[in-house]
Residue, then its C-alpha position, 0 to 999 in steps of 0.5 A: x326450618x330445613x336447609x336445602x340438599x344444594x347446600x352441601x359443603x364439600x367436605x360432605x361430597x369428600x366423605x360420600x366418594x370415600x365411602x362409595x370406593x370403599x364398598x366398590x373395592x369388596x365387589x370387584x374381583x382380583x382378576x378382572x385384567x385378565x378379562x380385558x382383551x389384550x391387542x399387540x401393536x402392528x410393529x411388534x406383531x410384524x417382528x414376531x411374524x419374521x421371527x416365526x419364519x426366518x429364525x431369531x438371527x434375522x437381519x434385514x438388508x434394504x434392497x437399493x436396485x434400480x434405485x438413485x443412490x444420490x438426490x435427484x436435486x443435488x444442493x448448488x453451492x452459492x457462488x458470491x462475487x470476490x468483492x462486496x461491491x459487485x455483490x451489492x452493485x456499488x459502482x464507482x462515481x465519474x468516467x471521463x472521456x475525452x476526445x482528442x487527436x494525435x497532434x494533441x496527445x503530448x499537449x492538451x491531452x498530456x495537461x488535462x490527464x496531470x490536472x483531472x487524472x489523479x481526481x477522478x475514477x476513470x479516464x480515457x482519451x479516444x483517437x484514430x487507430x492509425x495515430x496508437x503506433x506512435x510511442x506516447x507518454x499517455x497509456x491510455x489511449x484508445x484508437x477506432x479505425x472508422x476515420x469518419x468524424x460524425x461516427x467518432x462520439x458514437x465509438x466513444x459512446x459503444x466503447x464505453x457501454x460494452x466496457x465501463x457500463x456496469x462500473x461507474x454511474x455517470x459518464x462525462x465526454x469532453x473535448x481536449x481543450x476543456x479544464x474540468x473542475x474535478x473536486x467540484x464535478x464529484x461533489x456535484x455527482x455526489x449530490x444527485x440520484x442515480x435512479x434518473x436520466x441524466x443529460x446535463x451540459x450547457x446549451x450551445x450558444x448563438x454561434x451554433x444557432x446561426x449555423x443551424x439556421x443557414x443550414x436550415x435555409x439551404x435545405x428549406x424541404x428537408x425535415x428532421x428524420x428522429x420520427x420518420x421511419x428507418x432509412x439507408x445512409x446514401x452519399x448523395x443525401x444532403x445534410x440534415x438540418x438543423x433546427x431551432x429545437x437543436x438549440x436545446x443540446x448540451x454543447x460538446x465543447x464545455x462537455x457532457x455529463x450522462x448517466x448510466x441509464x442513458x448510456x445504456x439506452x443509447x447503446x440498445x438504439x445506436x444503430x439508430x442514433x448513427x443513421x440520424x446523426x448525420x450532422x457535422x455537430x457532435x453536440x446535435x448528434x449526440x443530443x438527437x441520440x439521447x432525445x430518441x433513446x430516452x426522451x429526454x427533452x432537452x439539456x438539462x443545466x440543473x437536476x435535483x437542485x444541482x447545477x453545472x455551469x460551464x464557463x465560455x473564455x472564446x464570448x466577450x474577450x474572455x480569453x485576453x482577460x489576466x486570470x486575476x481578472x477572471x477570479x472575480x467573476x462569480x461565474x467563473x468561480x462556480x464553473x464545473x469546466x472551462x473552455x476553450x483553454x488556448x494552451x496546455x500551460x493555461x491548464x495548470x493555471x487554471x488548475x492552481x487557481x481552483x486547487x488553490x479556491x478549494x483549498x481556501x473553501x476548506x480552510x474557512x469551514x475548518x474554522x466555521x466548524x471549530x469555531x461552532x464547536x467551541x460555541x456548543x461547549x460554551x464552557x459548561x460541558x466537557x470537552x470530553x463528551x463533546x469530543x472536542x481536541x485540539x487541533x480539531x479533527x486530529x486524533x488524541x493522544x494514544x493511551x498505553x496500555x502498558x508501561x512498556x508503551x509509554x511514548x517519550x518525550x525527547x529533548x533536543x536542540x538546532x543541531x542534536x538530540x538527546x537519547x535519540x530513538x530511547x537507545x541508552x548506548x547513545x547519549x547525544x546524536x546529531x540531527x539529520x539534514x531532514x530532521x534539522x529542516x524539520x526543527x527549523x520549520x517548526x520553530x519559525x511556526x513558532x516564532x511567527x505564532x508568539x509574535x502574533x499572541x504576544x506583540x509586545x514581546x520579541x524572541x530572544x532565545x530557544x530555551x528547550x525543545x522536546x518532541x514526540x511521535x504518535x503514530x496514530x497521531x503525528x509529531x508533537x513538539x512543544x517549545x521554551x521559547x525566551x521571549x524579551x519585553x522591554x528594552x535596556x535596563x528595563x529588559x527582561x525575559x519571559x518563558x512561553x511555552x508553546x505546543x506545535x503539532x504536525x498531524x498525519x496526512x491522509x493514508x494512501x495506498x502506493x499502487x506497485x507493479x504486479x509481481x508473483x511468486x515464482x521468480x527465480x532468485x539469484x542467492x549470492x554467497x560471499x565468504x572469506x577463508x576463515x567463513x568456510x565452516x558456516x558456508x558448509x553448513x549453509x549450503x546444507x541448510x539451502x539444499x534442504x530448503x530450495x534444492x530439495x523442494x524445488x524451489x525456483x533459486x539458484x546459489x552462487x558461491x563466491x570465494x574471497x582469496x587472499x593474495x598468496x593463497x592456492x586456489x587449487x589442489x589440496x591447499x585449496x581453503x575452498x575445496x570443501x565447498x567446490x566439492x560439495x558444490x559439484x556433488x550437489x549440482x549432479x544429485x539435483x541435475x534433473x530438477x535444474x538446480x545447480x550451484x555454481x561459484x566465482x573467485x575473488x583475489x583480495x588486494x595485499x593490504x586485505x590479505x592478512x590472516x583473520x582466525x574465526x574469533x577476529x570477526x565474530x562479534x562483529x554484525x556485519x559478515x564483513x567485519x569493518x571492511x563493509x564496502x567490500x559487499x560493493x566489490x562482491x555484487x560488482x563482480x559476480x552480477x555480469x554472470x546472472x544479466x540484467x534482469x535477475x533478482x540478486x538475494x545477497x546472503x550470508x554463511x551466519x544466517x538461517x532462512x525458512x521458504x516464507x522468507x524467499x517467498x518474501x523476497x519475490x513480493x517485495x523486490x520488484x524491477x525498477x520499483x522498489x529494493x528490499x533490504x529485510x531486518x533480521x533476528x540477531x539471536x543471543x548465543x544462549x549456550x555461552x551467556x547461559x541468560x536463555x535457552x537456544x531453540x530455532x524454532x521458536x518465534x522471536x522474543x525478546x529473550x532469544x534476540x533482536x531484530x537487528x537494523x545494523x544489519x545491511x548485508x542481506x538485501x534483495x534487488x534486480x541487476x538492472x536497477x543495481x547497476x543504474x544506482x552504481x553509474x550514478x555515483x560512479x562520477x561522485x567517487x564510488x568508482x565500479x569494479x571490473x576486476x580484482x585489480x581495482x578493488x583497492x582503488x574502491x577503498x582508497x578512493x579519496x573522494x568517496x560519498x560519505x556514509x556510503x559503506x555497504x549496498x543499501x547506503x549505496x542506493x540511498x546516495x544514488x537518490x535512485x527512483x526505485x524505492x528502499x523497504x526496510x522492514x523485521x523479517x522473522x523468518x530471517x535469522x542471524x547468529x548461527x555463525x557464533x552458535x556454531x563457532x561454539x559447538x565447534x570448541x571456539x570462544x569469544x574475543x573480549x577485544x574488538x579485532x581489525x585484522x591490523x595490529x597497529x589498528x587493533x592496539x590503537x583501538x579494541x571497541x572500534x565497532x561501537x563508535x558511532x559511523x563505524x561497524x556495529x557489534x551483536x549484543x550477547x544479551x539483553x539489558x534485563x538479562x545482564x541486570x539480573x546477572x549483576x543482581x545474582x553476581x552481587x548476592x553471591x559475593x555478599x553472602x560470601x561475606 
């Protein structure tokens, strides 16, 4: 049987298309392209046609005649707000006005700002205008003119929508006489939704009521107007009445919290609101507002599950009650305001007692809490996972991520410590006043703790004490304490450890006065005879930096004579620098810069001849005569006035324009004194253990920040002179002429630890504050560096400038209270030294 075509494989269709190719590739001729009509594209064809007429060098030029060269829609760059808050319409929580009068604004006003201010987001305290020219303590005051009392909450209410509408969601209004519960109102506010409108408060009570209905039946025709139509206010309408729905308001007189919302709407109604508002009640004339303005239907004493209560002292003899009795009323404790407080002292009664109910509350979840958490971990999870420390909350100890971060641990006793701050140069050092209170305090906490987990045992001894600071942590001790049990024969000691930690508080941002950058600053420049080559060259480097740019300073120099030397003529040892003082003062006499100087005789035990190399060493300009810097700034202050800003310099030391930019943020009048720490570079050249470049940044092979340092401070005349009459009756006697400088340091009674101007603020126990910080743009040791490229050498003695003193004693400014000496290296690079000089001599052997 045959098989059918369809059955086929393809090997047979491939052989059929070969053999089929084959026999068309002999028909088809060679040139059969060429019978194809070819068709040129229309670009090229284009090209061709302006080749043909113009030429092969044809270029073509876009004709931009009467056409727009730019976009007739230029792109707006998008203007965002300079804070994210504003860009996102996040607000703050709570303003709180409150209603006062002038004869309570250093009362009732005064108690209930220190009690609610530091608590709350905003607050404000409204007044007659005739009242805000008196002198009050309280700067935020706000007077109206319009004296009519029914008018008053509606100022307040007008105030606040066009001032505060958009940054705070809920408005609070109260009368002078109330406490608020401050910490209770923002967990309360915090726990509500902004999106409603809210008329919170509590109603008014009965006494408000019967009022209403006497006024109702002495105007029994007289009806509520809040859904009449408009109408003029006329003197001789009566009042209207009151009626039994008025009982709904929110009383003024515990205070009355509203939203935004309702604010706003009371403001796009207030003409409205004034003419309906014609009672002698703010609390019904408030309440017809809000009714009318946004429909709310009456008070509302609780919204989205939350509650404010308000407590009334003035019903049922509430106000001749001890406020221990008070204590046991629930309500009393739930209270958001009381009212009506009888005296400015009831107030910071009041106000222990809720801090102190507060602080109980958080005490008691702290240990629900740490409790919950042990119960969690149970012992069969780590503590770790759970993220579970002791004490709970504060943070663990910091790992370091070097060797060179390790925090130590440092032994001390009641009285001393042991390589105090990890400084080998000191092996013991007493502890300060606060460090001893410190220690006392903790090791009573101590006792008191052992005393409580051990009860059969009694505290014999300190064995051994050893603390830490963590500074994302806090201090950490831990203390050996000697603990007795038993009695006589049968006594004996036991060693407990026990750990004590004193976390970090909440961090807080001091809030400083406003201060700019371009105050004009006064720089003092003391120098002795021996000093006037680095005056030179300073005063070259300040007309490069301040002179030259124009900066706002101004430089005066202040000469220290010896007694016997001329202070005019050749002779003069300051005649270099008055003549580069007045030829520089005429160069830049158009810009307003000038330098000027003072003179400054010394007393005769001071006049002794001092050569470059006596004082070189020393940290200090003023070798070991420090407290002549009080002498200097005595002086050379009545040339500048009271409101000046001082910058106390130095001829050693180097400064760029950041630094002086520095100085006007960071001294700030009657608020703070700025005592910058400067660079100490090592003299490179001399010690060959480094190589010299000014412009580098600091390291550790080029210096050290020097705190030893204190003749660089910035401060304001003023509070300079205010810190020196504090301690003028304590011994520290003030200069008004070179005669009484020897009185200065001869003063027997003198505060001890007071030798230069910072340790003279800090004995004034001044109010201004004190900044201490590195200062990398502030640099010393360009006296040394110079002194050597000028051919000079280096002491290896100590000297005073006193014979007797300088026999007796070359190393006096290594001792503890006594001036300090610069360093010539680091440890590490005089190790090495050592190391190096060691191999040569071995292998010299």
């Amino acid at each position: 049987m045959r098989r059918p075509v369809a059955s086929l494989n393809r090997n047979h269709y491939f052989v059929i298309g070969l053999l089929l190719g084959l026999v068309l590739s002999f028909y088809i001729p060679q040139d059969i392209w060429e019978l194809v009509q070819q068709e040129e594209c229309p670009q090229e064809a284009a090209e061709n046609l302006l080749i043909e007429r113009f030429g092969q060098d044809f270029e073509p030029h876009l004709n931009l005649i009467n056409k727009p060269l730019a976009a007739k829609k230029p792109v707006k760059n998008v203007i965002r707000p300079r804070y994210y808050s504003s860009e996102l319409g996040i607000r703050e929580k709570i303003f709180i006005a409150v209603m006062t009068s002038q004869e309570h604004i250093n009362t009732f006003a005064t108690a209930f700002n220190r009690t609610t201010a530091h608590l709350v987001n905003k607050i404000k305290f409204f007044i007659y205008a005739d009242s805000v020219k008196a002198n009050y303590k309280l700067k935020n005051i706000v007077g109206f003119t319009d004296t009519r009392e029914s008018r008053r909450p509606f100022h307040v209410i007008k105030y606040i929508a066009d001032n505060y509408l958009d940054d705070y969601d809920y408005f609070l209004m109260v009368p002078d006489n109330v406490y608020v519960d401050a910490r209770k109102l923002n967990t309360l506010l915090y726990h509500m939704s902004i999106t409603f409108d809210l008329y919170m408060g509590g109603t008014r009570n009965d006494n408000n009521h019967d009022n209403a209905k006497q006024q109702q039946q002495q105007y029994p025709n007289y009806h509520n107007r809040e859904g009449g139509q408009d109408g003029n206010d006329n003197a001789g309408t009566p009042p209207e009445p009151v009626e039994v729905s008025d009982r709904n308001y929110c009383s003024l007189e515990a205070g009355i919290l509203l939203s935004s919302s309702v604010i706003r709407k009371m403001r796009n109604n207030l003409d409205r609101c004034v003419r309906i508002g014609i009672s002698n009640d703010h609390s019904i004339n408030i309440g017809r507002c809000v009714k009318y303005a946004s429909h709310v239907s009456g008070c509302q004493e609780s919204f989205q599950g939350m509650q404010q209560y308000s407590y009334a002292l003035n019903i049922h003899d509430r106000h001749r009650k001890d406020l221990s009795a008070l204590a046991k009323e629930q309500a009393f404790r739930n209270a958001t305001t009381v009212y009506p407080v009888q005296s400015p002292e009831d107030f910071y009664r009041l106000h222990a007692y809720y801090s102190k109910h507060h602080l109980d509350l958080v005490q008691e979840r702290g240990y629900a809490l740490e409790q919950k958490s042990y119960r969690i971990a149970n012992g069969s999870i780590s503590n770790k996972i759970l993220e579970i420390r002791w004490p709970l909350g504060v943070p663990p100890v910091s790992t370091p991520e070097t060797r060179h971060d390790i925090l130590t641990w440092q032994l001390l006793n009641s009285t001393h410590s042991y390589l105090p701050h990890g400084n080998a140069e000191h092996t013991v050092a007493p502890l300060s006043r606060i460090e001893a209170i410190d220690f006392a305090k903790v090791l009573e906490i101590g006792q008191q703790y052992a005393a409580l987990k051990h009860p059969k045992l009694s505290f014999h001894s300190l064995h051994s004490a050893y603390r830490k600071f963590d500074a994302t942590r806090g201090m950490d001790y831990q203390l050996h304490l000697n603990l007795q049990e038993g009695s006589g024969k049968n006594r004996r000691l036991l060693l407990k450890r026990f750990e004590v930690v004193k976390p970090l508080g909440r961090v807080e941002v001091v809030p400083s006065p406003y201060v700019t950058e371009s105050t004009r600053i006064a720089i003092l420049l003391p120098s002795f005879e021996h000093q006037v080559p680095d005056a030179l060259e300073f005063v070259d480097q300040y007309e490069q930096i301040c002179m030259h740019n124009q900066d706002n300073t101004f430089l005066l120099l202040i000469f220290l004579y010896r007694l016997d030397s001329p202070s005019k003529g050749d002779d003069d040892p300051f005649k270099a620098l008055k003549t580069l003082a007045l030829d520089l003062s005429s160069k830049y006499k158009t810009d307003g810069s000038r330098i000027a100087w003072v003179s400054i005789r010394l007393p005769e035990h001071m006049s002794e001849s001092i050569s470059p190399e006596d004082w070189i060493l020393y940290a200090s300009m003023y070798g070991p005569r420090q407290l002549i810097s009080l002498a200097v700034a005595d002086l050379a202050l009545p040339k500048l006035g009271l409101d000046s800003l001082v910058l106390l310099a130095t001829a050693g030391m180097a400064f760029k324009a950041d630094f002086l930019n520095r100085v006007r943020m960071n001294t700030i009048q009657g608020f703070q004194v700025y005592a910058p720490i400067g660079f100490q570079m090592y003299p490179c050249r001399w010690a060959h253990y480094c190589k010299e470049c000014d412009t580098c940044d600091v390291s550790q092979s080029s210096g050290y920040f020097d705190r030893h340092n204190q003749d660089v401070i910035a401060f304001y005349s003023r509070d300079y002179v205010q810190a020196r009459k504090l301690l003028h009756p304590q011994g520290l006697p003030i200069i008004r002429s070179d005669l009484d400088i020897e009185e200065l340091l001869l003063a027997p009674n003198r505060p001890e630890g007071v030798t230069s101007i910072l340790d003279m603020f800090v004995a004034a126990q001044h109010t201004v504050h004190i900044l201490r910080g590195v200062e990398p743009n502030l640099r010393f040791g360009q006296n040394v560096r110079n002194h050597l490229a000028r051919g000079g050498s280096l002491p290896t003695g100590i000297s005073t400038g006193d014979a007797d003193a300088e026999a007796a004693d070359t190393r006096r400014c290594s001792k503890p209270g006594k001036a300090h000496c610069i360093h010539l290296a680091s440890r590490k690079q005089i190790g090495d030294a050592i190391i190096r000089y060691e191999d040569k001599s071995i292998l010299h052997k």
